[in-house]
C-alpha positions as CSV (number, residue, x, y, z in Angstrom):
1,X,-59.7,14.9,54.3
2,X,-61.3,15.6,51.0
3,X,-64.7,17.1,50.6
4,X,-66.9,15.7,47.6
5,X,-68.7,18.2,45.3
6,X,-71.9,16.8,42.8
7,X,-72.1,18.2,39.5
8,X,-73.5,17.4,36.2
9,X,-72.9,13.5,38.0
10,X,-68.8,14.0,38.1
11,X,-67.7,13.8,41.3
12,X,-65.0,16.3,41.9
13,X,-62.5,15.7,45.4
14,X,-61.3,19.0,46.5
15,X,-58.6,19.3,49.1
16,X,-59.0,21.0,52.4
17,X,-56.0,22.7,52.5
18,X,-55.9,25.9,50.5
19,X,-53.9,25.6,46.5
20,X,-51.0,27.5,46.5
21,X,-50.4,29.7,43.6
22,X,-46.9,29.2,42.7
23,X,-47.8,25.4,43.0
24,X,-49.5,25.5,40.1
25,X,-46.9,27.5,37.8
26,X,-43.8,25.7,36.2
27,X,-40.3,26.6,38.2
28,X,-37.3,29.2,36.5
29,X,-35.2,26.0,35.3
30,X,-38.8,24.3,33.7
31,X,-39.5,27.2,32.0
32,X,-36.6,27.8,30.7
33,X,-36.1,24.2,29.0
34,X,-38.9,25.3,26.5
35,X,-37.7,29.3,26.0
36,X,-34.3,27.9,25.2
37,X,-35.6,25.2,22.6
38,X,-37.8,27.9,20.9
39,X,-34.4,30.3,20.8
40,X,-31.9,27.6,19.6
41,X,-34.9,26.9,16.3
42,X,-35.2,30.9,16.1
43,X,-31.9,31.0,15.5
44,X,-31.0,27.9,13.2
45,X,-33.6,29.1,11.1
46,X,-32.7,32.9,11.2
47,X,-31.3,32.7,7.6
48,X,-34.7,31.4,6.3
49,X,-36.2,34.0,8.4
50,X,-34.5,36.9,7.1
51,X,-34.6,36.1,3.3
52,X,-38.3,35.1,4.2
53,X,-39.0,38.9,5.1
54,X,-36.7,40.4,2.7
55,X,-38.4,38.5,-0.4
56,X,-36.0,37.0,-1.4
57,X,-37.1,34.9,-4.6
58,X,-34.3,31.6,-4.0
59,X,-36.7,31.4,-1.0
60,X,-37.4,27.6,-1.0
61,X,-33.5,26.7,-2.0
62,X,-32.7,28.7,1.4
63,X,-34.8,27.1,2.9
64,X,-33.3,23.6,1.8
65,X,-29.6,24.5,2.6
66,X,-30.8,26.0,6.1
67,X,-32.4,22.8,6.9
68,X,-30.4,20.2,5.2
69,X,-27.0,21.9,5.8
70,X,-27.7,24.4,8.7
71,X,-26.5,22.2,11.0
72,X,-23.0,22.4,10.3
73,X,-21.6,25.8,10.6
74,X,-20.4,26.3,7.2
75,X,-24.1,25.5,5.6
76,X,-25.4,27.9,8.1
77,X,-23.0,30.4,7.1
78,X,-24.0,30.0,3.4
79,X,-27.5,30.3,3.9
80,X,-27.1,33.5,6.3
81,X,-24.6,35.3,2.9
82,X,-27.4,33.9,1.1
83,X,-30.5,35.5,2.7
84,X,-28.3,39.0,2.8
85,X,-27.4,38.6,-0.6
86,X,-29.3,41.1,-3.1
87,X,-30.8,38.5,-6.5
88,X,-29.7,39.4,-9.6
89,X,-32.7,40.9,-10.9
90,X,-33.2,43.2,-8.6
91,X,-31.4,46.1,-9.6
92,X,-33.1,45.4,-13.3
93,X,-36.4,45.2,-11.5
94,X,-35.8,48.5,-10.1
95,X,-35.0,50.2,-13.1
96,X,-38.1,49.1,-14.8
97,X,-40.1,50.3,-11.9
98,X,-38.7,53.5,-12.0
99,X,-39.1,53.8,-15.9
100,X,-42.6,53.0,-15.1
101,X,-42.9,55.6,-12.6
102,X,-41.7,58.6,-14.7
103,X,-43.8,57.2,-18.1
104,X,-46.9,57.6,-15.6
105,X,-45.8,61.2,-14.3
């Protein structure tokens, strides 16, 4: 039997039989159908991710060989050397920061 409840002219049909909890939440194998898809992405984009957070300024070209070529292990493997890779300015760029350093000292 369901009871009828009046508001704001909705009618709302509420069971008589008490909601269970765990009813209402997704089971272990649902939940981890979504956790796994957000992990497998994590990963095939860790590349990106890591030349993304060390600065890295071929950013966007990453970027294009993780996505375009990721998907086969050698592209992936690429990007990955890639991302670790130091650019070719950098030691240059440090030297003129720390000529700037000592000129202000």
């Amino acid at each position: 039997m369901l009871y009828q409840l009046k508001f704001a002219n909705n009618n709302f049909k509420v069971p008589n039989y008490p909601i269970i909890f765990s009813e209402l939440l997704m089971s272990t194998g649902e939940m981890l159908v979504p956790v796994a898809v957000i992990l497998c992405v994590a990963m095939y984009f860790l590349p990106f991710l890591i030349a993304d957070h060390r600065k890295h300024k071929k950013l966007p070209v990453i970027f294009g060989v993780n996505l375009l070529l990721g998907w086969t292990v050698i592209g992936w493997a690429v990007a990955m050397v890639w991302a670790f890779s130091t650019p070719e300015n950098a030691s240059d760029s440090a030297k003129n920061q720390s000529q700037v350093y000592s000129e202000e000292s």
